[in-house]
C-alpha positions in Angstrom: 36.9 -40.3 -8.3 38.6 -38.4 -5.2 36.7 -36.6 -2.4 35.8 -33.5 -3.2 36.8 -30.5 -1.1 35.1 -29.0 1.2 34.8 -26.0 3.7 33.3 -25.5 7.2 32.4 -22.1 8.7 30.3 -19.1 9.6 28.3 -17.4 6.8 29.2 -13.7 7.6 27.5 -11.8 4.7 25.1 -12.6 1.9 25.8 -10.6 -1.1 22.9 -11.5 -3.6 20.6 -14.8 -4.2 23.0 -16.5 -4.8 26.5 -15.5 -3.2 27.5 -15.7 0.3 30.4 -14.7 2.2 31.9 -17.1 4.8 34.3 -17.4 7.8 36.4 -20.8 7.0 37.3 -22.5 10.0 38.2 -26.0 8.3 38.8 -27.5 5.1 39.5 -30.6 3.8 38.4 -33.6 1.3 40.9 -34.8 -1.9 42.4 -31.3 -2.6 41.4 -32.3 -6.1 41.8 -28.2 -7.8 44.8 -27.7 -5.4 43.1 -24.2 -4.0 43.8 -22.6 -1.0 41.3 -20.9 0.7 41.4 -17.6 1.8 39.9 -16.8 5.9 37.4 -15.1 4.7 35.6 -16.6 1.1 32.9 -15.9 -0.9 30.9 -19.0 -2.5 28.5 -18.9 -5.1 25.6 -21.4 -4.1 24.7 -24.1 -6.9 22.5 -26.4 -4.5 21.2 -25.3 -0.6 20.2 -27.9 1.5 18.6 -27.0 5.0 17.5 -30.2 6.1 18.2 -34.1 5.5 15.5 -34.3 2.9 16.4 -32.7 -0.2 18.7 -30.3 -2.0 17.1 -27.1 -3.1 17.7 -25.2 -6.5 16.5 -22.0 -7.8 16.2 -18.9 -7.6 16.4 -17.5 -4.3 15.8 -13.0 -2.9 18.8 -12.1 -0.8 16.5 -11.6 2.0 15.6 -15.3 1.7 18.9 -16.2 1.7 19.9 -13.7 4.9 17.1 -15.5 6.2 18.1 -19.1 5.7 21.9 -18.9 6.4 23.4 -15.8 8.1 25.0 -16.3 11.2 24.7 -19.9 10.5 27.6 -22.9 10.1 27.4 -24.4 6.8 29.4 -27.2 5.0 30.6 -26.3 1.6 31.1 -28.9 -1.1 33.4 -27.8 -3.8 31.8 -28.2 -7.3 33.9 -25.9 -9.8 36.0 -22.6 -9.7 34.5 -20.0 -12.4 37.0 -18.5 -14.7 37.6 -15.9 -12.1 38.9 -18.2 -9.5 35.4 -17.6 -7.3 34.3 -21.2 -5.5 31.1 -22.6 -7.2 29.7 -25.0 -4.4 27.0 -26.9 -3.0 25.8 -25.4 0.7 24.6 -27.6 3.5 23.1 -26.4 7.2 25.3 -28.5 9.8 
């Protein structure tokens, strides 16, 4: 199994619990779903991770959320596309 893609960037908005909007300022990995990504993307979160320790799942508030990642550089780790072409991904702190 190949590298899965990822993105780098800036999370610019949170839309719910679960969606963010981000700034992309690199991607990379095996190019596995042959995407391209737009500047600015939304990503649906499937797992957050804020620390080393452990990845979190659930069901997280928007404010949480706002709390926890605006502003903020995060690594995105390319799981799936829905059926509407939106990225379903795991998001790390960096």
């Amino acid at each position: 199994m190949g590298r899965r893609d990822f993105l780098i960037g800036n999370v610019t908005d949170v839309v719910d619990g679960e969606t963010i909007s981000m700034t992309v300022e690199r991607t990379g990995g095996g190019k596995q779903y042959g995407y391209r990504y737009n500047v600015q993307q939304k990503i649906q979160i499937k797992r957050l991770r804020l620390t080393d320790i452990a990845w979190m799942t659930g069901v997280f508030t928007r404010p949480q959320i706002e709390k926890m990642l605006k502003g903020k550089q995060i690594l995105c780790l390319i799981r799936s596309r829905d059926p509407g072409g939106g990225i379903i991904a795991d998001v790390q702190l960096i």
